[in-house]
CHARMM internal coordinates of N, CA and C (Angstrom, degrees):
IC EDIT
DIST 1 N 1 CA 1.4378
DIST 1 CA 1 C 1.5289
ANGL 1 N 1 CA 1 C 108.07
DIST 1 C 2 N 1.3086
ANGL 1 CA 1 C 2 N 123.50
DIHE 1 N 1 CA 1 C 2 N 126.80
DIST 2 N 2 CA 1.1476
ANGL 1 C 2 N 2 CA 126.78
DIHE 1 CA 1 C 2 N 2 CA 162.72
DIST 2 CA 2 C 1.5205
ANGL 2 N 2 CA 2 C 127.49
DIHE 1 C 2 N 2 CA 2 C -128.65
DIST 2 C 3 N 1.3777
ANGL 2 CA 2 C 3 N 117.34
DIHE 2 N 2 CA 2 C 3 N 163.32
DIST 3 N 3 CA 1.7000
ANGL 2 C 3 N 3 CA 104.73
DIHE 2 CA 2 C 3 N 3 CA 179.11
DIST 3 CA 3 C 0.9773
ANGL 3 N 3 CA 3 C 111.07
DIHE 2 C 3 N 3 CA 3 C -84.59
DIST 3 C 4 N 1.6404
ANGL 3 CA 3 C 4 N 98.91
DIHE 3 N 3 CA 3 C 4 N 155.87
DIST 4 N 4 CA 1.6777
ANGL 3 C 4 N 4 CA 101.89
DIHE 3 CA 3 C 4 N 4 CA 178.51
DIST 4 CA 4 C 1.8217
ANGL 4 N 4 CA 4 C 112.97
DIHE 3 C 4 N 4 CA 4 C -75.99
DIST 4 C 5 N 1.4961
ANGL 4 CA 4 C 5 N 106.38
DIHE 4 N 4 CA 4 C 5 N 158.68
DIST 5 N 5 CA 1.4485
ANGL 4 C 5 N 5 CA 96.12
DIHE 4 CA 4 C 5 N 5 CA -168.74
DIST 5 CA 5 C 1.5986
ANGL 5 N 5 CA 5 C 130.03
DIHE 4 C 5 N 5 CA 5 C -62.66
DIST 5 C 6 N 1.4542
ANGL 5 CA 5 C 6 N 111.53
DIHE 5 N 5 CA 5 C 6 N -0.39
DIST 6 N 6 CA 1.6297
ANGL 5 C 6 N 6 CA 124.02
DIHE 5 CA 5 C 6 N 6 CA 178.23
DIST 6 CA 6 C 1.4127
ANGL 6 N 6 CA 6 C 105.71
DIHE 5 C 6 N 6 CA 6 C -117.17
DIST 6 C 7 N 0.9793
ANGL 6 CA 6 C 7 N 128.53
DIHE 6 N 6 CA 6 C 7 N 34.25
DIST 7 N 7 CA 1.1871
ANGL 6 C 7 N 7 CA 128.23
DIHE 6 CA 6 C 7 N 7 CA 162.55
DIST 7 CA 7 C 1.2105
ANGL 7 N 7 CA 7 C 117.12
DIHE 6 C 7 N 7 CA 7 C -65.43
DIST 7 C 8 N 1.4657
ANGL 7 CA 7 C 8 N 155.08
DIHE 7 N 7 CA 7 C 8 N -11.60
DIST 8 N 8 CA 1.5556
ANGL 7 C 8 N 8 CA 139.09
DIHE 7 CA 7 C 8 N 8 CA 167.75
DIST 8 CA 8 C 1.4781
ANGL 8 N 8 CA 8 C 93.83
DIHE 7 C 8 N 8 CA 8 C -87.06
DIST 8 C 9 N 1.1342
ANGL 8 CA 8 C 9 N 127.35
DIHE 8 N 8 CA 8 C 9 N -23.94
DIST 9 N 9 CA 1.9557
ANGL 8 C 9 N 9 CA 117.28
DIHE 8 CA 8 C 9 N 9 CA 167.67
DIST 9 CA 9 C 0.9812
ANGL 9 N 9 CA 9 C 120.33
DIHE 8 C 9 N 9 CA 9 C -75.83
DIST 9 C 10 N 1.5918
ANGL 9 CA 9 C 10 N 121.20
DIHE 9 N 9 CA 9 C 10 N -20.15
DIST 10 N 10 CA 1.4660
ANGL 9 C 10 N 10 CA 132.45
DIHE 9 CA 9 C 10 N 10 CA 163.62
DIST 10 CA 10 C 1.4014
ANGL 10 N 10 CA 10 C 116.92
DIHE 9 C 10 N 10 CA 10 C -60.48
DIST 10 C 11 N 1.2862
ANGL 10 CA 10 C 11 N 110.07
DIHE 10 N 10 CA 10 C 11 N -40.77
DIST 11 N 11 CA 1.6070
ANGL 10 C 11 N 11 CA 111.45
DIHE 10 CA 10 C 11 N 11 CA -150.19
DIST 11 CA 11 C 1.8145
ANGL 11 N 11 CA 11 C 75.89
DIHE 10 C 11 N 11 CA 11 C -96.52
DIST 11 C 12 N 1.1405
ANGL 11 CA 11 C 12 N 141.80
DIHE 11 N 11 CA 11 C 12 N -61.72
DIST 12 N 12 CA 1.5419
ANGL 11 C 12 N 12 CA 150.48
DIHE 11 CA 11 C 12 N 12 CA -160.43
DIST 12 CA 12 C 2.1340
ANGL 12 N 12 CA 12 C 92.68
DIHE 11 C 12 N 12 CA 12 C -54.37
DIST 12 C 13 N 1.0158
ANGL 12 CA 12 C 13 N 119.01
DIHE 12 N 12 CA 12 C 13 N -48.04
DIST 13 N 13 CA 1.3687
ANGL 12 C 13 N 13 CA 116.53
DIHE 12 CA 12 C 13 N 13 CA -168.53
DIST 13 CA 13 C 1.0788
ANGL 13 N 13 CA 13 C 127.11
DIHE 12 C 13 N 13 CA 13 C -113.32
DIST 13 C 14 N 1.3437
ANGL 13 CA 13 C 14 N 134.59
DIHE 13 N 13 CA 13 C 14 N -25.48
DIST 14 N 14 CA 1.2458
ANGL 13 C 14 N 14 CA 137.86
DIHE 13 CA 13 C 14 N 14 CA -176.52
DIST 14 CA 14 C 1.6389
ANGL 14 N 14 CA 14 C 105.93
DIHE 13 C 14 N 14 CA 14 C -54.22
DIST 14 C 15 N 1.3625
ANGL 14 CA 14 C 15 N 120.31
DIHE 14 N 14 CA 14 C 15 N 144.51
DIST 15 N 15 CA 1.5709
ANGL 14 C 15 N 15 CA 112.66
DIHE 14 CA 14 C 15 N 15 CA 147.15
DIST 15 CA 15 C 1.3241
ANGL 15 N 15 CA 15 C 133.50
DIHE 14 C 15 N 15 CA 15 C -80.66
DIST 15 C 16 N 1.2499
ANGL 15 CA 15 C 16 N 114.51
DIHE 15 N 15 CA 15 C 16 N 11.75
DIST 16 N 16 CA 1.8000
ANGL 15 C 16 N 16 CA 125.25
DIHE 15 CA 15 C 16 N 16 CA -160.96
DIST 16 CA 16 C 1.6141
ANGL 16 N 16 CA 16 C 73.76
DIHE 15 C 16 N 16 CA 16 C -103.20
DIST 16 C 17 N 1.4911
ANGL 16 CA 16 C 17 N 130.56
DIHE 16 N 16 CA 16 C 17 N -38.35
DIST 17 N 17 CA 1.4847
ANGL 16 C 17 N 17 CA 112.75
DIHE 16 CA 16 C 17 N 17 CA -175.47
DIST 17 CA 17 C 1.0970
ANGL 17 N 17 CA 17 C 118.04
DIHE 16 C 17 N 17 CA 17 C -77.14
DIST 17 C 18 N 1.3763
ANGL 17 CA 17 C 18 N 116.08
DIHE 17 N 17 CA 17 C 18 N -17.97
DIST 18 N 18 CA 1.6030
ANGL 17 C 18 N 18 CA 127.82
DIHE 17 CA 17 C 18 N 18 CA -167.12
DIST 18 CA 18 C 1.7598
ANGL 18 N 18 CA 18 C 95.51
DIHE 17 C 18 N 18 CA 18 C -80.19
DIST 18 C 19 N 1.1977
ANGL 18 CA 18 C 19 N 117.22
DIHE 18 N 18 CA 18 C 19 N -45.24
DIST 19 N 19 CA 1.7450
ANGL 18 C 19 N 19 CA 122.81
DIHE 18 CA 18 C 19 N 19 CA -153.92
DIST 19 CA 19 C 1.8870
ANGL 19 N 19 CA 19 C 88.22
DIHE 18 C 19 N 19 CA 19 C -69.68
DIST 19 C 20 N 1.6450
ANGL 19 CA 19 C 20 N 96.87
DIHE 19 N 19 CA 19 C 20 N -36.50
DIST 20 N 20 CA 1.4726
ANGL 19 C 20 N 20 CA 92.86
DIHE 19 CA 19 C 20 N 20 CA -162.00
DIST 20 CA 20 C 1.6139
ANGL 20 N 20 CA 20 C 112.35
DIHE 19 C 20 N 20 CA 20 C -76.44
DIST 20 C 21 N 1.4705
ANGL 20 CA 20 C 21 N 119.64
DIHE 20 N 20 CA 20 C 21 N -25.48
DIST 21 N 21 CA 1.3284
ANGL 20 C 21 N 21 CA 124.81
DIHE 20 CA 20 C 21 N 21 CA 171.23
DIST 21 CA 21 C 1.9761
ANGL 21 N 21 CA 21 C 93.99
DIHE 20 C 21 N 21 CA 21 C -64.77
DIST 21 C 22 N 1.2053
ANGL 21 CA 21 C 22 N 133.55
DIHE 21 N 21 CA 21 C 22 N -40.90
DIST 22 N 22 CA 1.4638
ANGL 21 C 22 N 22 CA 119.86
DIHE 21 CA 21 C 22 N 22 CA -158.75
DIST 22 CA 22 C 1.4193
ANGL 22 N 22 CA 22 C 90.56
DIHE 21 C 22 N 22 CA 22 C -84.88
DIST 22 C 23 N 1.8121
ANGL 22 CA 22 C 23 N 132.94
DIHE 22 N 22 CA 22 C 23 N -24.49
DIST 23 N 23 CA 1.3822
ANGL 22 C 23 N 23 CA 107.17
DIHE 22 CA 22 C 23 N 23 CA 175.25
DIST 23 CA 23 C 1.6471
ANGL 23 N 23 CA 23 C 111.07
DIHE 22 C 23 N 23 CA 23 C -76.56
DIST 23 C 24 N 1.0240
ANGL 23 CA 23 C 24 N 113.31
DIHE 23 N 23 CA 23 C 24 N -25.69
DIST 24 N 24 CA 1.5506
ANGL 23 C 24 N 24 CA 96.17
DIHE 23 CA 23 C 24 N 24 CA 170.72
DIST 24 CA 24 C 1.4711
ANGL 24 N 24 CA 24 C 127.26
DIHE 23 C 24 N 24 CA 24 C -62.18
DIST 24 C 25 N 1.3448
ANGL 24 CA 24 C 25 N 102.27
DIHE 24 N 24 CA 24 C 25 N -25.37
DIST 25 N 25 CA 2.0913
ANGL 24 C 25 N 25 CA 96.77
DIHE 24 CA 24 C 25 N 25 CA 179.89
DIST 25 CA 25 C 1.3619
ANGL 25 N 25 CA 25 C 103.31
DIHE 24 C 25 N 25 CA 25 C -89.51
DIST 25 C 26 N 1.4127
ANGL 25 CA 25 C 26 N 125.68
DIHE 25 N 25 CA 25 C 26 N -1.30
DIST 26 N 26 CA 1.1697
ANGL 25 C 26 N 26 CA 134.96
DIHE 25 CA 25 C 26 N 26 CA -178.17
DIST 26 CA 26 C 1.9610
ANGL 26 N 26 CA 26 C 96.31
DIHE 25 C 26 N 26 CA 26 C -85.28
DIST 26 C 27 N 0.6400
ANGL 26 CA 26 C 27 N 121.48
DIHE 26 N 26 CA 26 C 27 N -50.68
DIST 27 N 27 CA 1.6374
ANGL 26 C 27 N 27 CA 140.97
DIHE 26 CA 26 C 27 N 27 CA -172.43
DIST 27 CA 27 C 1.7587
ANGL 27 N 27 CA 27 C 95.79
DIHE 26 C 27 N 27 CA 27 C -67.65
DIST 27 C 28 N 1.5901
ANGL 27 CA 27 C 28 N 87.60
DIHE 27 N 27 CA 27 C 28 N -65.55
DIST 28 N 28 CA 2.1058
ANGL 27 C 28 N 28 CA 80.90
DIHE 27 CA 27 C 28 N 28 CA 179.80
DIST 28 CA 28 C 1.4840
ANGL 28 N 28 CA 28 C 111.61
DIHE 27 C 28 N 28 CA 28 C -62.36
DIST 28 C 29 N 1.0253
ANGL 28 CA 28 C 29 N 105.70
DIHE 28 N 28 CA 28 C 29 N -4.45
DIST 29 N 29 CA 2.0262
ANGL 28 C 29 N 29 CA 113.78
DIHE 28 CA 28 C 29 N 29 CA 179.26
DIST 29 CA 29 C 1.6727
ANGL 29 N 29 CA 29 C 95.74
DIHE 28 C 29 N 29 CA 29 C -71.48
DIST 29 C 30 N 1.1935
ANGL 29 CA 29 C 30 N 134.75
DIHE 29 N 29 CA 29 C 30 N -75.27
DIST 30 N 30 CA 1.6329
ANGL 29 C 30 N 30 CA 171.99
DIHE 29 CA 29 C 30 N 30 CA 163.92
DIST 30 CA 30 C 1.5555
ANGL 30 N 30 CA 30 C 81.64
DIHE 29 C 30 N 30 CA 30 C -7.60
DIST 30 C 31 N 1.3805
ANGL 30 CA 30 C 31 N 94.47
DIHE 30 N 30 CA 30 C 31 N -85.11
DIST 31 N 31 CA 1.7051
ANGL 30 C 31 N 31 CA 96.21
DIHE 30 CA 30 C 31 N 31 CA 176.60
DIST 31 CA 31 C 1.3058
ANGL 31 N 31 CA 31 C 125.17
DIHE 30 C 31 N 31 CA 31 C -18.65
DIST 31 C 32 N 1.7463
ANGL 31 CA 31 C 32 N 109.25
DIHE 31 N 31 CA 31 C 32 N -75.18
DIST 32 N 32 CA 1.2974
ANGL 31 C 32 N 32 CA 118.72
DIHE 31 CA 31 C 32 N 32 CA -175.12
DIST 32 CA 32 C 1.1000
ANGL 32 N 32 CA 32 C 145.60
DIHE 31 C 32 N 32 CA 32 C -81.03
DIST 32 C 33 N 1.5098
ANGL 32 CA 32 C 33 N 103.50
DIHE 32 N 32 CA 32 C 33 N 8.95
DIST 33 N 33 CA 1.4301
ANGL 32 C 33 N 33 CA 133.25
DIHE 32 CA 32 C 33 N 33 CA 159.48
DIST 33 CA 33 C 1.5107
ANGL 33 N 33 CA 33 C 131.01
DIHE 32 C 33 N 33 CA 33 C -42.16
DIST 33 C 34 N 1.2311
ANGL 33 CA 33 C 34 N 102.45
DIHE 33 N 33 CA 33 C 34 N -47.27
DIST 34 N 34 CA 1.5734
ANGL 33 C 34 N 34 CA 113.11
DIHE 33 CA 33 C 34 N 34 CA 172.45
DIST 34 CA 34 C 1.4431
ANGL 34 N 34 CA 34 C 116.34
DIHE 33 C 34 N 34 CA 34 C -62.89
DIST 34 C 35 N 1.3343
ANGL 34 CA 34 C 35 N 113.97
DIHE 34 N 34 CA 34 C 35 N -9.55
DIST 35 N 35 CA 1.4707
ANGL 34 C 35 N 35 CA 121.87
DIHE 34 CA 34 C 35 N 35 CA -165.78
DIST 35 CA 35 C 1.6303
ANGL 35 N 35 CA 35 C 106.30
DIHE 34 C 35 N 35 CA 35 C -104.11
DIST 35 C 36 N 1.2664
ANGL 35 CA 35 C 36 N 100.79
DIHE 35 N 35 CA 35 C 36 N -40.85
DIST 36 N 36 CA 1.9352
ANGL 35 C 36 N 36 CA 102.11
DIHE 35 CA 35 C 36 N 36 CA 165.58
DIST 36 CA 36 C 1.3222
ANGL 36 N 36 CA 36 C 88.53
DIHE 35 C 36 N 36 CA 36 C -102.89
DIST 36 C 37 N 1.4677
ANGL 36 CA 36 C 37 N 129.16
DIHE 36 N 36 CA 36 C 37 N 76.04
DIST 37 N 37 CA 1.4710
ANGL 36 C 37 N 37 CA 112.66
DIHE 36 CA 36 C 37 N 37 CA 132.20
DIST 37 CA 37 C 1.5646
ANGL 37 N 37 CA 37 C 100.20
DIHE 36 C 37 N 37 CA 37 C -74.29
DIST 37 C 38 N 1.5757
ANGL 37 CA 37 C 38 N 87.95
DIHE 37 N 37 CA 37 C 38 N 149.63
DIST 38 N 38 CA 1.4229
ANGL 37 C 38 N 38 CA 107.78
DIHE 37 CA 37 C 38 N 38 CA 176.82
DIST 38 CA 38 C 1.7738
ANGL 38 N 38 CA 38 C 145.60
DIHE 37 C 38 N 38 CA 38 C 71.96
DIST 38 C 39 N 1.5354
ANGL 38 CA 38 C 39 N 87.77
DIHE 38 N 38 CA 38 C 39 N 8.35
DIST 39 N 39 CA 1.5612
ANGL 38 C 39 N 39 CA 125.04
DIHE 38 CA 38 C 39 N 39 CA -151.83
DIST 39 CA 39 C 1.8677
ANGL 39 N 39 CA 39 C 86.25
DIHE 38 C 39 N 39 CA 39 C -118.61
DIST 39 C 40 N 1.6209
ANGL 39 CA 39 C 40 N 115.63
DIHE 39 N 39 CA 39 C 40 N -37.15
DIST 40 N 40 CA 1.6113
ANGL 39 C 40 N 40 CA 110.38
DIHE 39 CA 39 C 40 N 40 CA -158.84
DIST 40 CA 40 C 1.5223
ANGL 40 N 40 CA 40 C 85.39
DIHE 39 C 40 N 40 CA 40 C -138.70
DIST 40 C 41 N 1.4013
ANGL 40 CA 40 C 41 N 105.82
DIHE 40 N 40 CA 40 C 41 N 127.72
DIST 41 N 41 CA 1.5007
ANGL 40 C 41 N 41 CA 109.18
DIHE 40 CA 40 C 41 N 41 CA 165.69
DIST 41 CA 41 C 1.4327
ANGL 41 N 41 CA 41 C 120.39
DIHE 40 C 41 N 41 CA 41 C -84.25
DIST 41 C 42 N 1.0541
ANGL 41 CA 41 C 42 N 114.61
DIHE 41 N 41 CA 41 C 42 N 52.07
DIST 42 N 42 CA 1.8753
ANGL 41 C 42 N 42 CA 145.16
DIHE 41 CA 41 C 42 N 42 CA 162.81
DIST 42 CA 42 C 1.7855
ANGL 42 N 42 CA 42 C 121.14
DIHE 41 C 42 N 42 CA 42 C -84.56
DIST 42 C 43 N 1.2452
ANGL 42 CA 42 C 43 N 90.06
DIHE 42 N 42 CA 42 C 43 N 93.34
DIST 43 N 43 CA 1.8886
ANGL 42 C 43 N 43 CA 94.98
DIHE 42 CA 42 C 43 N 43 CA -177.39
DIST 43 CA 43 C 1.9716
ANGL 43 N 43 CA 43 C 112.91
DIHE 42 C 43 N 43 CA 43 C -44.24
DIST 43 C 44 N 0.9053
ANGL 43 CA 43 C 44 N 121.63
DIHE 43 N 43 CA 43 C 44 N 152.48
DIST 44 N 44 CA 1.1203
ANGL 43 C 44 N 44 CA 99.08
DIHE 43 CA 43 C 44 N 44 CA 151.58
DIST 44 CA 44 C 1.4435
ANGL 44 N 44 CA 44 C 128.32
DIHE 43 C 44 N 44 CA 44 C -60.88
DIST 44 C 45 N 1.5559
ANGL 44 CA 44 C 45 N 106.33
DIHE 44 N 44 CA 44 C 45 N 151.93
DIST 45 N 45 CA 2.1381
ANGL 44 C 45 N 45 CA 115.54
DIHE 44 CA 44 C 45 N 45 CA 169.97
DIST 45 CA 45 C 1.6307
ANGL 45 N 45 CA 45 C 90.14
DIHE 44 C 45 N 45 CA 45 C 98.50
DIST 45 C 46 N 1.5972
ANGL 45 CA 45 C 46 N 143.95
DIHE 45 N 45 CA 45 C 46 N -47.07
DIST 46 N 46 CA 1.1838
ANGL 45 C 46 N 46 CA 136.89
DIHE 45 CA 45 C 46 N 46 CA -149.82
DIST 46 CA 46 C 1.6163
ANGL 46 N 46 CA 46 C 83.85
DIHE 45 C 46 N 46 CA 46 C -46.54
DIST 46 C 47 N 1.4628
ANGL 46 CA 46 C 47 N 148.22
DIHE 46 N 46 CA 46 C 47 N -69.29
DIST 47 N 47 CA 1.1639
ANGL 46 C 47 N 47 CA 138.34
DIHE 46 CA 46 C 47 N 47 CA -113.58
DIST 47 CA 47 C 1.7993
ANGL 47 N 47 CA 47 C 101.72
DIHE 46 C 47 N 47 CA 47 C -93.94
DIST 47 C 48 N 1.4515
ANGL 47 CA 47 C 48 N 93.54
DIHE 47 N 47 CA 47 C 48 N -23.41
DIST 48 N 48 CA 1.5659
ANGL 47 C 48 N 48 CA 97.31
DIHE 47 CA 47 C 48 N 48 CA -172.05
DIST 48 CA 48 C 1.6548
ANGL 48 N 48 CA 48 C 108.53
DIHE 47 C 48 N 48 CA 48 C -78.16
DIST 48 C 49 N 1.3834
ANGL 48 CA 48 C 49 N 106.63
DIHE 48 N 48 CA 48 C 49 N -20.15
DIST 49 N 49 CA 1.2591
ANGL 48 C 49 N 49 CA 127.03
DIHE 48 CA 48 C 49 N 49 CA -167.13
DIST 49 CA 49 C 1.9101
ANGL 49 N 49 CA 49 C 100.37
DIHE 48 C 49 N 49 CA 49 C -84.43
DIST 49 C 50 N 1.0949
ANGL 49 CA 49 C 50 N 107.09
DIHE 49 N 49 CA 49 C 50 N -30.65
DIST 50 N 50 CA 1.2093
ANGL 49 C 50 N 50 CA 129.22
DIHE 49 CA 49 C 50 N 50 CA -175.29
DIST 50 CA 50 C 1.2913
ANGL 50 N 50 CA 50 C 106.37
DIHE 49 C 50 N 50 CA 50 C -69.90
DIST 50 C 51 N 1.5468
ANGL 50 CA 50 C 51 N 110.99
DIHE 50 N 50 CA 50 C 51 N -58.79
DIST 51 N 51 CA 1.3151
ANGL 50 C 51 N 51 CA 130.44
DIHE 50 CA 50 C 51 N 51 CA 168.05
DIST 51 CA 51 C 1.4018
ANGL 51 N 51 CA 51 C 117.19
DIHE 50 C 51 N 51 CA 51 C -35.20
DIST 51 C 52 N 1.5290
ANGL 51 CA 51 C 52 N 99.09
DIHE 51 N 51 CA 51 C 52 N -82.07
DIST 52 N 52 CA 1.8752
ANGL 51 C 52 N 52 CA 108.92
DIHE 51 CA 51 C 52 N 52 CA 174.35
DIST 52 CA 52 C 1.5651
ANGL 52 N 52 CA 52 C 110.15
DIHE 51 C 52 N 52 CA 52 C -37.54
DIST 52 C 53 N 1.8473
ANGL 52 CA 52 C 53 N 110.71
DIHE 52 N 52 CA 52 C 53 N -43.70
DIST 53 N 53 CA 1.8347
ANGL 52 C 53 N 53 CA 83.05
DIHE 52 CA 52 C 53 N 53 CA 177.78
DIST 53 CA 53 C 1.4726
ANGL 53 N 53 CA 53 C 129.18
DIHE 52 C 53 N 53 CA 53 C -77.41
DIST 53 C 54 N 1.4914
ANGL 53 CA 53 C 54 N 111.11
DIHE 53 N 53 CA 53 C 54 N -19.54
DIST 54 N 54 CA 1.8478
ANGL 53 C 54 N 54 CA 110.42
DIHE 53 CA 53 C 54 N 54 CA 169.13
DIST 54 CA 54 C 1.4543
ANGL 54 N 54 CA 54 C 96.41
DIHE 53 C 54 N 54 CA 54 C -52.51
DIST 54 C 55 N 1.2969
ANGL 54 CA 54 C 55 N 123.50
DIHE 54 N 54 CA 54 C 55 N -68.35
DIST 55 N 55 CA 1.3036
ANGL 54 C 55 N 55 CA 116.42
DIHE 54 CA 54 C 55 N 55 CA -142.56
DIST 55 CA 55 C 1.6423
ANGL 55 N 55 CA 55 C 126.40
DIHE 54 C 55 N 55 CA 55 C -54.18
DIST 55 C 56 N 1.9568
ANGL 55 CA 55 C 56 N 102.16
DIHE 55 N 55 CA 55 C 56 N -28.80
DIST 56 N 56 CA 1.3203
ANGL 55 C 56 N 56 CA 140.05
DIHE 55 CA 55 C 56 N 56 CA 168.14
DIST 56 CA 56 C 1.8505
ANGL 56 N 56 CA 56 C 96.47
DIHE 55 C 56 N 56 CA 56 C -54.56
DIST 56 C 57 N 1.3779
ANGL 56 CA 56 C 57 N 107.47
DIHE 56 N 56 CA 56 C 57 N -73.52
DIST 57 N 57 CA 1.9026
ANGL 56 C 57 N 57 CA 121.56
DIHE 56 CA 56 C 57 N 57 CA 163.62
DIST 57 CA 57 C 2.0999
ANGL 57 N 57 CA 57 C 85.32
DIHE 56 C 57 N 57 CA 57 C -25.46
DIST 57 C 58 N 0.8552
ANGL 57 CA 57 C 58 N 111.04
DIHE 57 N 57 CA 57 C 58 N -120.66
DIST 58 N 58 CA 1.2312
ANGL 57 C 58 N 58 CA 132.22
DIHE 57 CA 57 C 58 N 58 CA 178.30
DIST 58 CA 58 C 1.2324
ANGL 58 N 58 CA 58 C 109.28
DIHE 57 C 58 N 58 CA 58 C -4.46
DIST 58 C 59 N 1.3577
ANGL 58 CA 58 C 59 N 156.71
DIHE 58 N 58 CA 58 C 59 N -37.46
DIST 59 N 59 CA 0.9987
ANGL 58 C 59 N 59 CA 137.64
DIHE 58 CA 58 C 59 N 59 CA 151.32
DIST 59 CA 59 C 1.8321
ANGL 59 N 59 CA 59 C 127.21
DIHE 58 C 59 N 59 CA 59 C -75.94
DIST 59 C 60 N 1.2208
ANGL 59 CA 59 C 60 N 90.42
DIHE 59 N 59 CA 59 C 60 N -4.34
DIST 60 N 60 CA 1.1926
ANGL 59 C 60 N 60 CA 90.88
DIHE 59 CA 59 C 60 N 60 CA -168.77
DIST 60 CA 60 C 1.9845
ANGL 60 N 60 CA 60 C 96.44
DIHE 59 C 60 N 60 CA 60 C -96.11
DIST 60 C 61 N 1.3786
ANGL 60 CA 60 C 61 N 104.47
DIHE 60 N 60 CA 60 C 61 N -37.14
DIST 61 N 61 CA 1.6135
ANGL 60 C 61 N 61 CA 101.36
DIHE 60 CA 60 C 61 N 61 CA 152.73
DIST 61 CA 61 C 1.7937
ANGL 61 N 61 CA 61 C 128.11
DIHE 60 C 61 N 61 CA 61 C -41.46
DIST 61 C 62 N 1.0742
ANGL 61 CA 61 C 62 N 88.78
DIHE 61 N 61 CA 61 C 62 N -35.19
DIST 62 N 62 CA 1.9038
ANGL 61 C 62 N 62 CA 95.57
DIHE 61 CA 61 C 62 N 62 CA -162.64
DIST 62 CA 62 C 1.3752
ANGL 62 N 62 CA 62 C 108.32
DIHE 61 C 62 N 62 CA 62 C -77.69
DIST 62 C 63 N 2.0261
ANGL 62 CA 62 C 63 N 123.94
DIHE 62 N 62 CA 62 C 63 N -4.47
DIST 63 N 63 CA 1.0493
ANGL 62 C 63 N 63 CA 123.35
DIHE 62 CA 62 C 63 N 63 CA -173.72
DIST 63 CA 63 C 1.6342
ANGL 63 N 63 CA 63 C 106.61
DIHE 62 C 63 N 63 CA 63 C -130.02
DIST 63 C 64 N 1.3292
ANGL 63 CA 63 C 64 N 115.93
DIHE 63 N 63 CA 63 C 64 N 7.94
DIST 64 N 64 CA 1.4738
ANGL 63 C 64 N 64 CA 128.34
DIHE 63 CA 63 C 64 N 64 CA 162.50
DIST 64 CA 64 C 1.7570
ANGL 64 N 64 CA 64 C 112.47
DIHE 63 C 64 N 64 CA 64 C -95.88
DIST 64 C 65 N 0.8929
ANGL 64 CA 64 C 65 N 109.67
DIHE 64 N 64 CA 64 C 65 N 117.95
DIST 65 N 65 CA 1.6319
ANGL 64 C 65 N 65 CA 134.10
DIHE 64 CA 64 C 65 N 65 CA 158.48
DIST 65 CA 65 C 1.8398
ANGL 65 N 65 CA 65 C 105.84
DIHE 64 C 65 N 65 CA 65 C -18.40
DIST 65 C 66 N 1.2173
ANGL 65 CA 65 C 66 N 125.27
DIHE 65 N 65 CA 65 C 66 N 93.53
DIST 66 N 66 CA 1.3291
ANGL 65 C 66 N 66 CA 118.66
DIHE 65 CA 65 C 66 N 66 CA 158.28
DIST 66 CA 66 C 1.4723
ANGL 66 N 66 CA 66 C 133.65
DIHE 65 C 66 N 66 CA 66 C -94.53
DIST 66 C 67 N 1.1339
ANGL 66 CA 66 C 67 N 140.37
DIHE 66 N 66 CA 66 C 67 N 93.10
DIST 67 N 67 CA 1.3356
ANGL 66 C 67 N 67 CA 130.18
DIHE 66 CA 66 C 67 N 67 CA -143.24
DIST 67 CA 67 C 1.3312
ANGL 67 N 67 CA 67 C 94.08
DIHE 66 C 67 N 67 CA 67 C -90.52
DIST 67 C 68 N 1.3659
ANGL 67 CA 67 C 68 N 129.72
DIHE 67 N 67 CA 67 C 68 N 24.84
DIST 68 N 68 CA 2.1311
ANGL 67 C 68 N 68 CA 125.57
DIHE 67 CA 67 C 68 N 68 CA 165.00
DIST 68 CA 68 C 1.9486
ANGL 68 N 68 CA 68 C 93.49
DIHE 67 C 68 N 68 CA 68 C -90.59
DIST 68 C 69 N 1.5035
ANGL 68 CA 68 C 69 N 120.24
DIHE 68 N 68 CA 68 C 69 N -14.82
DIST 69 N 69 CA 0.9241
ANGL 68 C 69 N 69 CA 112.02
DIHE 68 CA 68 C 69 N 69 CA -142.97
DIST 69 CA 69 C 1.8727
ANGL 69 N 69 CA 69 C 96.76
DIHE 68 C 69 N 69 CA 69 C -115.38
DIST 69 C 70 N 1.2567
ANGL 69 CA 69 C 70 N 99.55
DIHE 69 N 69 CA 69 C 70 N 73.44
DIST 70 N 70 CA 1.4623
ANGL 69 C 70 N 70 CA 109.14
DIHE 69 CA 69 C 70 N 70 CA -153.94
DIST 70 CA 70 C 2.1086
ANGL 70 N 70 CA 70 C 115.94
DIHE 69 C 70 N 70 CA 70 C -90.03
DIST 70 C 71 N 1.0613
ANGL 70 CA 70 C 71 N 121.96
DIHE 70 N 70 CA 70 C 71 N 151.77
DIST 71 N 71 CA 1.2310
ANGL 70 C 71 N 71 CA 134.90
DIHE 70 CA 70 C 71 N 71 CA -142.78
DIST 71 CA 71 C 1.7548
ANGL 71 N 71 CA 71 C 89.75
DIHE 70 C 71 N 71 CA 71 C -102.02
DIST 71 C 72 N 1.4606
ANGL 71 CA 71 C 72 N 107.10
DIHE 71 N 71 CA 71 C 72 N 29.58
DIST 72 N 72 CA 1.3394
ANGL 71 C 72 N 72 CA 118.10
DIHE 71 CA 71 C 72 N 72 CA -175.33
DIST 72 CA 72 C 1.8195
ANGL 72 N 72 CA 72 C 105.01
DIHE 71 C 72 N 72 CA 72 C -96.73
END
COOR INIT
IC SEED 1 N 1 CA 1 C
IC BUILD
């Protein structure tokens, strides 16, 4: 496996990287929930649920045409 050769313009511009950095704080949210119970009027699941739709966002970015995301 190797990277492709624009990969620091990939990772700097893409939105499939962006959705995927917001599903992760979405996920570390999920986590840390149990710890402010009662602190955030947040049901449990909203964050995981939150999660599953970036990541859905995020793939669906990674196969649309971004022209910031240039072959330069």
């Amino acid at each position: 496996m190797t990277l492709i050769w624009n990969w620091q313009s990939v990772v700097k511009r893409a939105w499939s990287m962006r959705f995927m950095l917001l599903a992760v704080v979405f996920s570390g949210l999920e986590v840390a929930l149990p710890l402010l119970e009662g602190v955030l009027p947040i049901s449990e699941g909203v964050f995981a649920v939150l999660c599953g739709v970036t990541v859905i966002i995020a793939m669906l970015a990674r196969i649309i045409y971004q022209p910031s995301v240039r072959e330069s």
